[in-house]
C-alpha positions as CSV (number, residue, x, y, z in Angstrom):
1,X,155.8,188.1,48.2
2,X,158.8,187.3,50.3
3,X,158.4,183.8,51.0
4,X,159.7,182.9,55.3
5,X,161.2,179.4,55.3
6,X,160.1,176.9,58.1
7,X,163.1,178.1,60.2
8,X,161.7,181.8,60.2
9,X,158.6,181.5,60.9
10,X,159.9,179.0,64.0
11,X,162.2,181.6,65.4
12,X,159.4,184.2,65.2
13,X,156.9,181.7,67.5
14,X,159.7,180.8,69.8
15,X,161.0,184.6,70.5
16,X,157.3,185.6,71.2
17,X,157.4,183.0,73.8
18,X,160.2,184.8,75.3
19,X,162.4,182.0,74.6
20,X,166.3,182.1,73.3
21,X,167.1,181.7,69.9
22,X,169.9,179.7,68.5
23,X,171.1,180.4,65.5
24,X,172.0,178.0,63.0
25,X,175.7,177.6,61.6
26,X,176.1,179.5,57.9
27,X,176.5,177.3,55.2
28,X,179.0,178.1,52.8
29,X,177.6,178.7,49.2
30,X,178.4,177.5,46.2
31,X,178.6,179.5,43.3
32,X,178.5,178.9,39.5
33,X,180.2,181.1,37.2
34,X,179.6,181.6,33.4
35,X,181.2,185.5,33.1
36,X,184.1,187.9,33.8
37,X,181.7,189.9,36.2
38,X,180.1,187.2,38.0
39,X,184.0,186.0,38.0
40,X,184.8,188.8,39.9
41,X,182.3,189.2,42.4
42,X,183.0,185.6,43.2
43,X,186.4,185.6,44.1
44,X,186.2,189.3,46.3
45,X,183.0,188.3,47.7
46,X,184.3,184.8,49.0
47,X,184.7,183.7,52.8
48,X,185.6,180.2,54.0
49,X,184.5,177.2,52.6
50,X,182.9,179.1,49.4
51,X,183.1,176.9,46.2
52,X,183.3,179.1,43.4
53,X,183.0,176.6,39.7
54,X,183.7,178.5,36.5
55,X,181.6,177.3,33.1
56,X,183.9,176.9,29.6
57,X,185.4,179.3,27.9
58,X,187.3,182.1,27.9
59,X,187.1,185.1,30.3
60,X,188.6,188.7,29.8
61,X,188.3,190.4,33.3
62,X,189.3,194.0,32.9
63,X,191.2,194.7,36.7
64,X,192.9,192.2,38.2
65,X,191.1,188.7,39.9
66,X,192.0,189.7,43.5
67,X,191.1,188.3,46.9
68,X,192.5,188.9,50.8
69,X,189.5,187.0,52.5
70,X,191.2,183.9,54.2
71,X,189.6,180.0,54.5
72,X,190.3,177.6,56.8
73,X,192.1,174.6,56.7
74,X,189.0,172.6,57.7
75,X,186.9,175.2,55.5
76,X,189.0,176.3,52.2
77,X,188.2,178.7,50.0
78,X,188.0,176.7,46.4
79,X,188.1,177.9,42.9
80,X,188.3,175.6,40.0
81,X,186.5,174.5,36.6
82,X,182.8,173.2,36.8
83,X,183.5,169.3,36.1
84,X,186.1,168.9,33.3
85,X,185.0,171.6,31.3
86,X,187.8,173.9,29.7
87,X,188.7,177.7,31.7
88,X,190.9,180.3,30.4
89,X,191.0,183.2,31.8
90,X,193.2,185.7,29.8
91,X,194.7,189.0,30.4
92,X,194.4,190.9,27.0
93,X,192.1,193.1,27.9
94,X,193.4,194.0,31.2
95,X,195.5,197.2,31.8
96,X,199.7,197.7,31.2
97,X,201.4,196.2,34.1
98,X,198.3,194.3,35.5
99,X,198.5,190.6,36.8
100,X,195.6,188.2,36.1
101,X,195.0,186.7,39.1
102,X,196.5,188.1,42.6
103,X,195.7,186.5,46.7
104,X,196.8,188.0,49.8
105,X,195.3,185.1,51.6
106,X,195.1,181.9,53.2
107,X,193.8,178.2,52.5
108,X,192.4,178.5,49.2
109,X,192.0,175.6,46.4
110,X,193.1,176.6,43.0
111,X,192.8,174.5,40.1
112,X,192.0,173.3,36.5
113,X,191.9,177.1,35.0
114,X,194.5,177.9,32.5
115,X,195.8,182.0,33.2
116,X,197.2,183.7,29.9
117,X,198.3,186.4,28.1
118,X,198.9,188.4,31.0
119,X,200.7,192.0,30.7
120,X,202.7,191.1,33.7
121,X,202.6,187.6,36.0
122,X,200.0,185.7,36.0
123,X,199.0,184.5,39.2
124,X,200.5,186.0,42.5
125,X,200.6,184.5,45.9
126,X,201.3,187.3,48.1
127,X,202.1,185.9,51.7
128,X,199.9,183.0,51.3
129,X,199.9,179.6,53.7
130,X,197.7,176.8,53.0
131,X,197.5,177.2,49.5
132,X,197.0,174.8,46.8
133,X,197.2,174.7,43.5
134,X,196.5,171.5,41.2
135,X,196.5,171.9,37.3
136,X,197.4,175.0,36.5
137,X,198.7,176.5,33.8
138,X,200.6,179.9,33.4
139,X,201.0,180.8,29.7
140,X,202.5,183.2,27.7
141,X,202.8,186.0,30.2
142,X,204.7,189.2,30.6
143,X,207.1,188.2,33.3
144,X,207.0,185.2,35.6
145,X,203.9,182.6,35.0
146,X,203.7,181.6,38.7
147,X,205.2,184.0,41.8
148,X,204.8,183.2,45.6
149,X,206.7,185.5,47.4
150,X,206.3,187.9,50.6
151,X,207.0,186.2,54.4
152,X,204.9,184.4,55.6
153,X,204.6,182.2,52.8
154,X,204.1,178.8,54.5
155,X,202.9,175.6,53.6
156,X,202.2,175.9,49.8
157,X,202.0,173.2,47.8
158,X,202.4,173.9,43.7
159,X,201.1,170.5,42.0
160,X,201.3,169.2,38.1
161,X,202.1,173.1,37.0
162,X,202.6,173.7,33.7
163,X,204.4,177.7,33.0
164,X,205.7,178.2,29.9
165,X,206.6,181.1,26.8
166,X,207.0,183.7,29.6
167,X,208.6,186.4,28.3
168,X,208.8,189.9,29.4
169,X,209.0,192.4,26.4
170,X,210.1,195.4,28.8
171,X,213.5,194.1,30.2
172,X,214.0,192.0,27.2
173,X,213.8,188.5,28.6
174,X,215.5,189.6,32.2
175,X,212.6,188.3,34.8
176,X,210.3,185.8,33.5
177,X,210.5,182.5,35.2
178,X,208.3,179.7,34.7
179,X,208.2,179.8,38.3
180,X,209.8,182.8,40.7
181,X,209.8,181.9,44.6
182,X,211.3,185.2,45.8
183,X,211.8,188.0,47.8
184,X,210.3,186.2,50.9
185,X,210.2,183.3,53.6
186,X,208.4,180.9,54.8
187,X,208.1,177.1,55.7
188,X,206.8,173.7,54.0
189,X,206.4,175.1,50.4
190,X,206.5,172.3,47.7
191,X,206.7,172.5,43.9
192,X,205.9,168.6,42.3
193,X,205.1,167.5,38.7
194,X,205.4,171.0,37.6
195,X,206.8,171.8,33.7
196,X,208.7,174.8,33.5
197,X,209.6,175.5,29.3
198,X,210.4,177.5,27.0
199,X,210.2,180.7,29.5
200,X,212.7,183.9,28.5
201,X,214.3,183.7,32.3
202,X,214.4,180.3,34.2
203,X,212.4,177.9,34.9
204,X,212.6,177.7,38.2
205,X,214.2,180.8,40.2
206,X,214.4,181.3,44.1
207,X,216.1,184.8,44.0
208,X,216.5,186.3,47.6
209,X,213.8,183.4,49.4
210,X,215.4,183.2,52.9
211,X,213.9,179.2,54.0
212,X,214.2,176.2,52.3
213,X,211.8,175.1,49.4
214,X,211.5,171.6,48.4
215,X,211.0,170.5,44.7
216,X,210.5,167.2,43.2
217,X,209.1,165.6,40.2
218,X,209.8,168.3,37.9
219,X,211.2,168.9,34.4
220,X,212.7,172.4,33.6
221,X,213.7,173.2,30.0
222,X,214.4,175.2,27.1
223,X,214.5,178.3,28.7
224,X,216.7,181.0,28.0
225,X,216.1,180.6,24.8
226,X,215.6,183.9,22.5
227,X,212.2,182.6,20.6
228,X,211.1,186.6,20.5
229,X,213.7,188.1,18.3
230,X,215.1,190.4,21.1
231,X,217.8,191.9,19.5
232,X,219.0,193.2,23.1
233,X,218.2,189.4,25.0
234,X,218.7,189.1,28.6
235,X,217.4,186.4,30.0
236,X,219.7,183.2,31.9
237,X,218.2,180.4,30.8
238,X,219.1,178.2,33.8
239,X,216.2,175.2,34.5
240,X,216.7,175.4,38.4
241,X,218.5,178.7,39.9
242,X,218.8,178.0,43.4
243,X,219.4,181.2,45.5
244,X,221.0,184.6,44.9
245,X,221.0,188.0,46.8
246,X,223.6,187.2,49.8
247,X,220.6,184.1,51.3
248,X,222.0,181.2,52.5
249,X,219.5,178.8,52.2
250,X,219.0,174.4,51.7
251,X,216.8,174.3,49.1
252,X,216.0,170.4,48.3
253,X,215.6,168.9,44.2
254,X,214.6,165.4,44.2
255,X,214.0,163.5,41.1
256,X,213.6,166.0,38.4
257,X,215.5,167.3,35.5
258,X,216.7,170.3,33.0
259,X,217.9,170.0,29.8
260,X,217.8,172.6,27.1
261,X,218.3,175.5,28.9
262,X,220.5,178.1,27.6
263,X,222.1,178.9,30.8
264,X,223.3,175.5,33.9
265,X,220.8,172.9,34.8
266,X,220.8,173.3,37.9
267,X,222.7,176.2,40.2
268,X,223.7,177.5,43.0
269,X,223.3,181.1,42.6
270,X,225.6,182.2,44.7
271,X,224.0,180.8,47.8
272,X,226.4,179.3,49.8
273,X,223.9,176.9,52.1
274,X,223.8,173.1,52.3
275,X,221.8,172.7,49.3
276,X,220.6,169.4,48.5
277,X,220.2,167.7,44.8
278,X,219.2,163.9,45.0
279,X,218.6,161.8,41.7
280,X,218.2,164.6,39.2
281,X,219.5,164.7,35.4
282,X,220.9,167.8,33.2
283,X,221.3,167.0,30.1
284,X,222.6,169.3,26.9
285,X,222.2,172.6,29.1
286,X,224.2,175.2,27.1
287,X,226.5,175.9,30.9
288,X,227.0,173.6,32.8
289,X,225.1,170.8,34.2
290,X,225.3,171.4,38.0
291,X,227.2,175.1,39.0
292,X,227.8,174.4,42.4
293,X,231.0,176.2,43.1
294,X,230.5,178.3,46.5
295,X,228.1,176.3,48.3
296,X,228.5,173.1,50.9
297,X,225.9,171.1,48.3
298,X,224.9,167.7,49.0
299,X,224.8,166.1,45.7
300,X,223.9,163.0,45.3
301,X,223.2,160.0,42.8
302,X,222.9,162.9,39.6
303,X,223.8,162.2,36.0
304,X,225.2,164.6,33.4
305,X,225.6,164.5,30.2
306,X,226.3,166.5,27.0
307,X,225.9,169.8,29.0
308,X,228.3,172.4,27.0
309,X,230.3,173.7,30.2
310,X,230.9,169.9,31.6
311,X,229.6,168.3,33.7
312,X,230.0,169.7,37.0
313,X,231.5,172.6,38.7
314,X,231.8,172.0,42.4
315,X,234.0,173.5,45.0
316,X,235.7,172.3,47.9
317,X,232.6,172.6,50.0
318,X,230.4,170.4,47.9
319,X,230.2,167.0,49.2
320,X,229.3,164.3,46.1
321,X,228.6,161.1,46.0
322,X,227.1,158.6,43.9
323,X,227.0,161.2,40.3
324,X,228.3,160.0,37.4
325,X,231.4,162.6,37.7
326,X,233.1,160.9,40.8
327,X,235.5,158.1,40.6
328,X,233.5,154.4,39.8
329,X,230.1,155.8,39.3
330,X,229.5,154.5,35.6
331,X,227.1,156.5,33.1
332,X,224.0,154.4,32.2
333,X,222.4,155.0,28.5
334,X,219.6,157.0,28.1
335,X,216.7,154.8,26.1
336,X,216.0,158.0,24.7
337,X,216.9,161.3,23.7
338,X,213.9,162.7,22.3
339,X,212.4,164.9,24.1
340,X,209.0,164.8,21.7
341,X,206.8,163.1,24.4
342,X,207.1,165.2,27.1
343,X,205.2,168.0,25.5
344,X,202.2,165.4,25.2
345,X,199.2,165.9,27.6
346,X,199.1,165.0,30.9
347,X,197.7,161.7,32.4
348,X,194.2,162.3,33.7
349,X,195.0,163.0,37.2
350,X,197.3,165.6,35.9
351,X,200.4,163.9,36.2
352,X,203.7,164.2,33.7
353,X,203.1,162.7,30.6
354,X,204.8,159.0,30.1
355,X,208.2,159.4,28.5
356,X,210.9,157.5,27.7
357,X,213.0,160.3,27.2
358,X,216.3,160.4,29.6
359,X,215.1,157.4,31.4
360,X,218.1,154.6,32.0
361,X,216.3,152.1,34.1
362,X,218.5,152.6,37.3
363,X,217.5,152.7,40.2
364,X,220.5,154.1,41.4
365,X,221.5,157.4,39.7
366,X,219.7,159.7,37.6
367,X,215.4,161.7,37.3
368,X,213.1,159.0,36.9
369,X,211.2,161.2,34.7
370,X,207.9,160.6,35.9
């Protein structure tokens, strides 16, 4: 028997009466989630303000995860772990070429879910604003872990990512970034606490974005590295590549650091804009530790040490100030050089792990590392 709620059964009396009837306001539903299918429906099927919680374990959808249906920013569109229980979702069974996880949308709520083994990137924010994404990790995929890209990205906020042993097989280590902001433009977008290791590519790479990103709180290292046995190896290895493709663009660094990489800390790229790099560190990067040598950089209050190529390469343009390479600026010891700690877990809100590693005690000059 179909059962008529209260509210029913009242709208039936009323419109026999020849009265008007309101309807109520939609509520948005929440949805619980224990299976690749049910994961599916739940993401195409969702409209502002759905909650959609995924159970433990490990999920092997077989097409991409894929949503264009927009929430609001009053009314988001929220996909994350049921409590703190464990997600993977993982792209082994999915076809050649196929991300995991792809929106063409607006305010949604990502977080707590770990995306791996994906044939090509794992998650792909296509012309998104209002997006956020909180805990999140991007493992072991074949090209870029993270990607926001198209115009009209605006107003995205990447928080306590971790993207790492990215590699893709096809162009030998060419393309995959722990995180790739390219081929796009857009306002307000902010990377913080994010980890970016170990991928084939860089860890951070703005290729050909056209407006300025801002990035802080974030460690970038041993990328570049060839962990895959690619006789015919391709990838940069720089922890922050700033620009490329003819864009002149301020990007901003504050407070993070690269050290490892195979390729410079922290460069230009060729863009030539007013990029500015407050209080970060580069340390042993196989180039050099800032490549600045076409741009009008702000640099500011940085520290470099033991990167192969030197310390800096600035060119006339750069204005610099307060780094350890200009005249009086003193280099403070690091309490630590090992870098062991900062593969531990993170804190339980998410944030970096607490490390001694690089730290000097300044407050002057230098990544806090926290």
């Amino acid at each position: 028997m179909r059962r008529i709620s209260t509210f029913t059964a009242l709208a039936v009396t009323t419109a026999s009466l020849g009265l008007a009837v309101l309807a109520t306001p939609a509520h948005a539903a929440t949805v619980v989630v224990s299976n690749s299918t049910d994961l599916t429906n739940a993401i195409k099927n969702a409209t502002a303000g759905t909650v959609i919680q995924v159970r433990a374990g490990t999920y092997y959808p077989t097409a991409t995860l894929q949503s264009t249906a927009n929430g609001t920013s009053s009314a988001p569109i929220t996909l994350t772990a049921y409590g703190s229980e464990t997600v993977k979702i993982d792209g082994s069974s999915l076809p050649s070429g196929s991300w995991i996880f792809k929106l063409t949308a607006d305010y949604w709520n990502v977080s707590n879910l770990t995306f791996q083994n994906s044939p090509d990137s794992a998650v792909v924010c296509q012309s998104c604003t209002g997006t956020n994404w909180n805990n999140v990790k991007t493992i072991n995929g074949g090209d870029s872990g993270f990607t926001l890209t198209g115009d009209g990205t605006v107003n995205n906020t990447v928080k306590n990512l971790d993207s790492y042993g990215n590699y893709d097989a096809a162009t030998h280590g060419e393309n995959a970034d722990g995180v790739a902001i390219k081929f796009g433009s857009g306002s307000g977008n902010l990377v913080t606490g994010a980890r970016l290791y170990n991928n084939s590519d860089d860890g951070i790479d703005f290729w050909s974005f056209s407006t300025p990103v801002t990035v802080e709180h974030t460690w970038s290292f041993g990328n570049g590295v060839n962990r895959w046995s690619d006789s015919a190896f391709a990838g940069d290895g720089n922890g922050f590549k700033l620009g490329g493709d003819g864009e002149v663009v301020a990007h901003v660094i504050n407070n993070s650091a690269a050290w490892g990489n195979a390729g410079n800390g922290f460069t230009e790229n060729s863009n030539t804009g007013a990029l500015v790099l407050n209080r970060t560190t580069a340390y042993a990067n196989s180039k050099w530790g800032y490549y600045f040598a076409t741009s009008s950089a702000k640099l500011g209050k940085n520290l470099a040490v033991s990167n192969g190529g030197g310390s800096v390469s600035k060119g006339s343009a750069v204005t610099s100030s307060g780094n350890n390479w200009d005249s009086g600026i003193s280099t403070p010891s690091f309490i630590s050089t090992d870098a062991s700690t900062t593969y531990n877990a993170r804190s339980s809100s998410g944030t970096l792990p607490a490390t001694t590693f690089l730290t000097t005690g300044s407050t002057t000059i230098g990544a806090t590392m926290n």
